[in-house]
C-alpha positions as a Markdown table, in Angstrom:
| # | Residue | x | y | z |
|---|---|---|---|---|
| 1 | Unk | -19.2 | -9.9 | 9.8 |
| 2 | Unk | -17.8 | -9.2 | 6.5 |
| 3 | Unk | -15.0 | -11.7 | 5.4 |
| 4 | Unk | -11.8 | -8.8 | 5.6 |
| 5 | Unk | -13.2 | -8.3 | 9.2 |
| 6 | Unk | -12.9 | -11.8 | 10.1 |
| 7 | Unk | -9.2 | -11.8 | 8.6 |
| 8 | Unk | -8.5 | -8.3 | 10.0 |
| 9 | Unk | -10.1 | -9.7 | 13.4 |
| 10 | Unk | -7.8 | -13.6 | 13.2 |
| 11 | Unk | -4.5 | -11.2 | 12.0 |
| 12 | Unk | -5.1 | -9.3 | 15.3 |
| 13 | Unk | -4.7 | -12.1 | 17.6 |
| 14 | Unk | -2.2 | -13.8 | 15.9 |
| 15 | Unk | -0.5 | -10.7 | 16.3 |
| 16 | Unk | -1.0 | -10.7 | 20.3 |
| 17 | Unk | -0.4 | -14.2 | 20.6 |
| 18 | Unk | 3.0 | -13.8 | 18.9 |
| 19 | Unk | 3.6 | -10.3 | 20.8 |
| 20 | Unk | 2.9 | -12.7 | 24.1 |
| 21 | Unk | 5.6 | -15.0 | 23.1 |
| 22 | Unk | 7.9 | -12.7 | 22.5 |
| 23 | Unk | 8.2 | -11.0 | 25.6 |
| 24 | Unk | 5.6 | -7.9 | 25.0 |
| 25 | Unk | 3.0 | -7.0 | 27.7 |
| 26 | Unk | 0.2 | -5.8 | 25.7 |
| 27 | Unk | -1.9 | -2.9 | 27.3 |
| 28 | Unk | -4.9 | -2.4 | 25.1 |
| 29 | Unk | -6.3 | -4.0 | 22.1 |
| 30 | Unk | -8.4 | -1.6 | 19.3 |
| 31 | Unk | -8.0 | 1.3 | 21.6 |
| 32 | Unk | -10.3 | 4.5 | 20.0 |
| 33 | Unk | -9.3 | 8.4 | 20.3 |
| 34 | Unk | -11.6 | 10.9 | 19.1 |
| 35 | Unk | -11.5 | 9.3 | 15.2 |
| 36 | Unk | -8.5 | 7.3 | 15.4 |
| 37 | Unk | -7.8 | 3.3 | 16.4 |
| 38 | Unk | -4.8 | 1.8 | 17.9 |
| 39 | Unk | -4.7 | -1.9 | 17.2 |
| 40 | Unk | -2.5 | -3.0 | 19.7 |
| 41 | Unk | -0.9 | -1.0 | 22.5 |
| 42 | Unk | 2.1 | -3.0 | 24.4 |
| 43 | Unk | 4.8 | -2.3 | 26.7 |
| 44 | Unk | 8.3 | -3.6 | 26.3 |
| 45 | Unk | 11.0 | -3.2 | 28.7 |
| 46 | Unk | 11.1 | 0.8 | 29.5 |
| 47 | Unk | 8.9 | 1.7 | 25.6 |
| 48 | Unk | 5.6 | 2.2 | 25.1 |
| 49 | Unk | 4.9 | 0.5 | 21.5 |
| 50 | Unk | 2.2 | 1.6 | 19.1 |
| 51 | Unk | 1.3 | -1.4 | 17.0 |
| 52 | Unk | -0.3 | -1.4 | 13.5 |
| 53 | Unk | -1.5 | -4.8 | 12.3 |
| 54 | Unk | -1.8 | -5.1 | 8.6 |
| 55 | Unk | -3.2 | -9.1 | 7.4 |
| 56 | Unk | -3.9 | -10.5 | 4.0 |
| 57 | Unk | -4.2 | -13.4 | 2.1 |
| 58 | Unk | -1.6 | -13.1 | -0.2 |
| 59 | Unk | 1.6 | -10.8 | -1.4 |
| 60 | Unk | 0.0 | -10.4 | -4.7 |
| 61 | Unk | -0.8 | -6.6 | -4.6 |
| 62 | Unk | 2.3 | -6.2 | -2.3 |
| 63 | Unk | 3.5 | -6.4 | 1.4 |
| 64 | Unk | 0.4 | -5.7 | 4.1 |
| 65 | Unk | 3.0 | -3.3 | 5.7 |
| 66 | Unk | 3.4 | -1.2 | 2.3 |
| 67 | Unk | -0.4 | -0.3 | 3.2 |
| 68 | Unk | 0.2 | 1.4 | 6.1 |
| 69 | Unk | 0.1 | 5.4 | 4.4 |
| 70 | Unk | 1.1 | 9.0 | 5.1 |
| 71 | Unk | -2.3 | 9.9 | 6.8 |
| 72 | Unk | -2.7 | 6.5 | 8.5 |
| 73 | Unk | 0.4 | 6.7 | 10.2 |
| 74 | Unk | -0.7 | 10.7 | 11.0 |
| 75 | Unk | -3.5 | 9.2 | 12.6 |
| 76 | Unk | -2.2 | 7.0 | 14.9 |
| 77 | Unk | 0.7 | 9.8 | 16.1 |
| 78 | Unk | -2.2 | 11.6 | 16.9 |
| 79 | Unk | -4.0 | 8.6 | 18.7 |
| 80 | Unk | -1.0 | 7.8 | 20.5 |
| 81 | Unk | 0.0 | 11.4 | 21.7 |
| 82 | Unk | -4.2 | 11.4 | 23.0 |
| 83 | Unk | -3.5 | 7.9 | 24.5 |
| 84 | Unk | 0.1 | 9.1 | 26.3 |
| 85 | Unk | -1.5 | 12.3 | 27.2 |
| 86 | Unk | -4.6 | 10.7 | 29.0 |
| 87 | Unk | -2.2 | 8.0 | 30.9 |
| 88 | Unk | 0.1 | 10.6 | 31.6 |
| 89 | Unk | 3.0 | 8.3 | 30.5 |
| 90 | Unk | 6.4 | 8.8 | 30.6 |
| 91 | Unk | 7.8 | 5.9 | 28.4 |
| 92 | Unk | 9.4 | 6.3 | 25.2 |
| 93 | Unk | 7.3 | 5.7 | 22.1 |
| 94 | Unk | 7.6 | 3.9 | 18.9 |
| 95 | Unk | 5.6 | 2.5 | 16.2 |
| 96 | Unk | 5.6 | -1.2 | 15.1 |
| 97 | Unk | 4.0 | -2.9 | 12.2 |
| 98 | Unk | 3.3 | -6.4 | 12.5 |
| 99 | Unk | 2.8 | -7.6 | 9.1 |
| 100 | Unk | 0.8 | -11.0 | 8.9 |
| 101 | Unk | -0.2 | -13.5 | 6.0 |
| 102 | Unk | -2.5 | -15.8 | 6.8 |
| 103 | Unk | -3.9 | -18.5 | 4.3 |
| 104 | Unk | -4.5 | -22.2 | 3.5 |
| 105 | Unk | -0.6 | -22.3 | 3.3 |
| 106 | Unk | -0.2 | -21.3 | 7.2 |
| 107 | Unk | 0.7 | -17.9 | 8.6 |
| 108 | Unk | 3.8 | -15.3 | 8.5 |
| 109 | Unk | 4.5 | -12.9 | 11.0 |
| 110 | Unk | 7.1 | -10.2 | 10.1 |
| 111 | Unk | 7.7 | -7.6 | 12.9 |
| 112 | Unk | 9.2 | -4.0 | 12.2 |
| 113 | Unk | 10.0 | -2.6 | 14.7 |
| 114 | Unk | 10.6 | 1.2 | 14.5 |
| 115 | Unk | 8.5 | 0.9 | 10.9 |
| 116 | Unk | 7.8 | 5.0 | 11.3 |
| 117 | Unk | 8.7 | 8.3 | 13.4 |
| 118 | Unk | 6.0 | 11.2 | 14.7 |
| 119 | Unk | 9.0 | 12.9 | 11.8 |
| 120 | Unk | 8.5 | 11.1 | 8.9 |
């Protein structure tokens, strides 16, 4: 597996480890539409969360969030409304970025909540 795999792969479950701990039940991990992924789909009280995970070794060409574009986040408003649509559910929706460095210098995890609206 190539190396941005691996991180991409070790972001993600640092991501649902630290989406365990606080409080999230997490419903499906790298779930596929038709073309589209969702990394991590959780539940949280009465929301249905849409979670992008975006890892890298360093801040030097900018926040891993700041990656997260126009089409990709088209892309996952489409995955999700497939993904609502085919478990018929009823919760309200939102879309989190957890935004992960990971390196010899340990790990940050920033959560945003709310990071983008189906409107934006």
């Amino acid at each position: 597996m190539a190396e941005h795999n691996d991180l991409g792969q070790l972001g993600e479950d640092l991501a649902v480890a630290w989406l365990n701990n606080h409080g999230f039940e997490i419903l499906e991990r790298n779930w596929r539409g038709r073309n589209e992924e969702i990394d991590v789909i959780a539940r949280k009280d009465n929301e249905l969360i849409i979670i992008e995970v975006k890892t890298r070794k360093t801040r030097a060409f900018g926040n891993p969030e700041n990656s997260v574009s126009l089409s990709k986040q088209r892309n996952l408003v489409n995955a999700a409304e497939l993904y609502i649509t085919k478990k018929n559910s009823q919760l309200e929706t939102r879309f989190d970025i957890l935004s992960i460095i990971v390196n010899s210098n340990g790990q940050q995890i920033e959560h945003i909540p709310n990071a983008f609206s189906p409107f934006d």
